[in-house]
C-alpha positions in Angstrom: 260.9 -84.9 -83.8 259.4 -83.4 -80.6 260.3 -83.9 -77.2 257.2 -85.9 -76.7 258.0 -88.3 -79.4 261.7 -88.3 -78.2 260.8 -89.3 -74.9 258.4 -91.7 -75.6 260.8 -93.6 -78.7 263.5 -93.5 -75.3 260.9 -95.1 -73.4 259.6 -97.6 -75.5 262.8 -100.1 -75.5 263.2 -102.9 -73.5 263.1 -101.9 -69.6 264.6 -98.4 -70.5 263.3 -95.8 -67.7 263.2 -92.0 -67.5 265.0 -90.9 -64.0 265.8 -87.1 -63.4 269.2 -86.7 -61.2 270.0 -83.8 -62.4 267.0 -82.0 -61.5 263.2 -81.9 -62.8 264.3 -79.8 -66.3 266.8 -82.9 -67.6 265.6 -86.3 -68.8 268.0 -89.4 -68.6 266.8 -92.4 -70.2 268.5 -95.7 -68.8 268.3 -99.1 -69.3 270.5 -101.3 -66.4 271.1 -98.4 -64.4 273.2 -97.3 -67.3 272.4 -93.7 -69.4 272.0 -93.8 -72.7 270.3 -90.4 -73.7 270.1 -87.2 -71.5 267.8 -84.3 -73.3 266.5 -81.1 -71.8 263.0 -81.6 -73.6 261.7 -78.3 -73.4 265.1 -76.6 -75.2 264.7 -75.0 -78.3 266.5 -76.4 -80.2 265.9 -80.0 -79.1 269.3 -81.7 -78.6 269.7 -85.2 -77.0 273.0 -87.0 -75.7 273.5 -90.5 -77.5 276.3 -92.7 -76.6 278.7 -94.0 -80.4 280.9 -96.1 -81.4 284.3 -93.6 -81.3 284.6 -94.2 -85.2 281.0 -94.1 -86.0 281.2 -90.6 -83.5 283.2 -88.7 -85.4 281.7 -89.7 -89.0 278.7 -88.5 -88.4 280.1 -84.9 -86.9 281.8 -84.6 -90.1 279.1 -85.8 -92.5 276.5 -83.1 -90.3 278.4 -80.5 -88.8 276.8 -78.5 -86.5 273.6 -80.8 -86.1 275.6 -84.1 -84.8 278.8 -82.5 -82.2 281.0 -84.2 -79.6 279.0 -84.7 -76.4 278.3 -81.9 -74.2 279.7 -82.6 -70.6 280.5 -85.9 -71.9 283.4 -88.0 -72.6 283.8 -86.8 -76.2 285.1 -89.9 -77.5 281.9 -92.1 -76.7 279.1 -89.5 -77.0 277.4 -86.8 -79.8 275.1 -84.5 -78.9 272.5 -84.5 -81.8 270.3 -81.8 -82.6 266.5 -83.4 -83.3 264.8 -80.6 -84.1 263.7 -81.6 -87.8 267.0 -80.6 -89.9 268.5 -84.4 -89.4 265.9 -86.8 -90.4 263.6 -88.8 -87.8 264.9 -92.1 -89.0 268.6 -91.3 -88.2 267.6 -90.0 -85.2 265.8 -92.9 -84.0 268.5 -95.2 -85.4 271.0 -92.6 -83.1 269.1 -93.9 -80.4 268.6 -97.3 -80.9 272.3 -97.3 -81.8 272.9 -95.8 -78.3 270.4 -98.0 -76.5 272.2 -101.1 -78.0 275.8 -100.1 -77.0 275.1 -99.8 -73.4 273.1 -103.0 -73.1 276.2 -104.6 -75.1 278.3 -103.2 -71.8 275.4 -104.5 -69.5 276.3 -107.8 -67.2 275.5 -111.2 -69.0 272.7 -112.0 -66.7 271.5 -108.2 -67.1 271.4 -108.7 -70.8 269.4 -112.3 -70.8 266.7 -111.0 -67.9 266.4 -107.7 -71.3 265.9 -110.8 -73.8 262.9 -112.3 -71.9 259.7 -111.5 -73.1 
């Protein structure tokens, strides 16, 4: 995956929007005001931050160590750090995402979540 089909996938959810608070060099993708992927784009090798389920979490650092690792400068619990630079597979990656995406609207207000449901 490349950092211009990472940021684009972020971007293509529901009312998910790229913001940069932690200067020009870090994306954060949000949807509700809420993160749910951070990535330096231009890092070799491309990494991005994706929010899990705790159990889910750690399966998937034991089933790819070294390419999916507890979230760096994260709560370790909730987040990996996944490294998308072509040794996972796209499709997991993109289901990472999705999966990420998913879990924070889940912990989005009711109203939040309906207004995301509206064409």
């Amino acid at each position: 995956m490349t950092p211009q089909e990472l940021r684009a996938f972020c971007l293509s959810f529901n009312a998910a929007v790229e913001d940069f608070p932690f200067g020009p060099e870090t994306s954060v993708f949000k949807v509700g005001g809420k993160l749910f992927a951070l990535s330096y784009l231009d890092a070799e090798p491309l990494k991005v931050n994706l929010k899990c389920e705790p159990e889910n979490a750690v399966r998937l650092r034991e089933e790819y160590p070294g390419l999916i690792v507890p979230g760096w400068h994260m709560n370790k619990r909730h987040w990996n750090t996944v490294t998308a630079d072509g040794e996972l597979p796209d499709r997991l990656v993109r289901e990472l995402v999705e999966d990420s995406y998913d879990l924070v609207v889940a912990g989005l207000p009711r109203a939040e979540r309906l207004r995301l449901d509206r064409p």
